[in-house]
N, C-alpha and C positions, 0 to 999 in steps of 0.2 A: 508426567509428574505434576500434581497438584500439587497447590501448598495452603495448609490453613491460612497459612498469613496472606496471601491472596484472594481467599476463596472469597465470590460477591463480586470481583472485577469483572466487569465486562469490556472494558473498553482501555486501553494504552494510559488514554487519560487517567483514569481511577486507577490502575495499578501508579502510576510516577503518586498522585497523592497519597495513596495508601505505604509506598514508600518509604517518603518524606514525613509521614506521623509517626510510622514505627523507626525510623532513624531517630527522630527526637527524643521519644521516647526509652529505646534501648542501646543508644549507640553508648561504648564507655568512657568516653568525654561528660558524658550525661550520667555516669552512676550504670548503666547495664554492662554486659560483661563481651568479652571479643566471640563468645564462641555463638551466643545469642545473635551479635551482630553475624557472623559469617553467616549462619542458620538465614537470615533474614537476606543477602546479601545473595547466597546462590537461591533462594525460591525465588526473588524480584529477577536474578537473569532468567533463569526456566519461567516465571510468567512472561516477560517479555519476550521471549524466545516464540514459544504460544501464540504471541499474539503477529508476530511476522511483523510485517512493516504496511501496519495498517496507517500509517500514517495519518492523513485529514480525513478518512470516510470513518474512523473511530467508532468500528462494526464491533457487533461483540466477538471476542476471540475463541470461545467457546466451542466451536465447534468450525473449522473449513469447509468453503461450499462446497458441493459438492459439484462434479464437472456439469452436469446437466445445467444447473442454476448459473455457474460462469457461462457457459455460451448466452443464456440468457439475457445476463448482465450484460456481455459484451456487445450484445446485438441492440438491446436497447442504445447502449452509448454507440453504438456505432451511427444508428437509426438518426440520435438527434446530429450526430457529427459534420453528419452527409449532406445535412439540411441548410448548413451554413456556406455561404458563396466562400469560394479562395482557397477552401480546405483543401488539404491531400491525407486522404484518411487510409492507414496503412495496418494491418495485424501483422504483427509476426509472435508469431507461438499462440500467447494468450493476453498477451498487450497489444493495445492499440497506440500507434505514434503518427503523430498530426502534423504537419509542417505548412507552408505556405502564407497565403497571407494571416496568421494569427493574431496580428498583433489590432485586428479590428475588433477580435474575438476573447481577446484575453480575460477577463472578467468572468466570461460566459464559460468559456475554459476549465478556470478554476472552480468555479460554479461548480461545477459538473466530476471535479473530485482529479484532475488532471493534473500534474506537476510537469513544471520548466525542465529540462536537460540541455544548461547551458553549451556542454560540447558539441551536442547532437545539432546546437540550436532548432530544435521540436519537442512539441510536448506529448507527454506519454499517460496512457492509464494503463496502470498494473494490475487485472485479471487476476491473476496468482500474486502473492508476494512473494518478492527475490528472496533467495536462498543466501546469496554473498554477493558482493560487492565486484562486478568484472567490468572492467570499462574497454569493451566493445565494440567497434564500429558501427554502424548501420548496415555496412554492407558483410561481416562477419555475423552480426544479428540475423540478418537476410537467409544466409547460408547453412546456419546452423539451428533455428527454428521456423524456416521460411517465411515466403510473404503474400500477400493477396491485397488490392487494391482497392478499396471501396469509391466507387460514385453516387451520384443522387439513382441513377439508373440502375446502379448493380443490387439494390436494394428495395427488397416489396415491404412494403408500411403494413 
């Protein structure tokens, strides 16, 4: 479901501001009317919805890679992952999670589109975006979209 009031967003970011100008404008605190606002209110969740939980890489939402182009992605990030001394570079499903000495690496981390998981304590890149919200073990993660372990050796450049 598209919505005009959307349409021309491409990224998470431009939908919240495109939001916040049509709240100003039609909310009815402001003079517009409740059923304008609802209108406006369920197209901003189904764009956001759309756009998954792009989070920091603020890709356009437009369209999902397709699987071919995630392996891609993932192998790139793997590629420069592996190249970093300390790491423990891990996929399970279609995220990669990183543990070990990172904290030489943090910067270069984030850099690279990767977010913290304070429980896990390791950092993760999200391949797909989550569907909802399950807080998951590692080793439940493990078992239910398995695992494989990258080295500098497991990987041809």
């Amino acid at each position: 479901m598209t919505s005009a009031w959307f349409s021309g967003c491409n990224t998470t970011d431009e939908i919240r501001k495109r939001y916040h100008k049509l709240a100003m404008q039609y909310h009815p605190d402001r003079g517009g009317s409740n059923e304008v606002m609802a209108e406006i209110n369920a197209a901003y969740d189904a764009a956001c919805r759309m756009a998954g939980r792009s989070h920091a890489y603020q890709q356009p939402f437009s369209r999902r890679p397709e699987p071919e182009s995630i392996s891609t992605i993932l192998r790139k990030v793997i590629y420069r992952l592996v190249e970093m001394d300390g790491l423990r570079v891990e996929l399970c499903g279609t995220w990669i999670w990183v543990s070990g000495n990172t904290r030489a690496w943090h910067e270069v981390l984030k850099g690279m589109g990767l977010r913290w998981a304070p429980k896990k304590k390791m950092w993760y890149y999200a391949g797909t975006p989550a569907t909802g919200r399950r807080n998951l073990s590692m080793d439940r993660i493990r078992s239910v979209y398995g695992s494989q372990t990258f080295t500098r050796d497991d990987v041809e450049v």
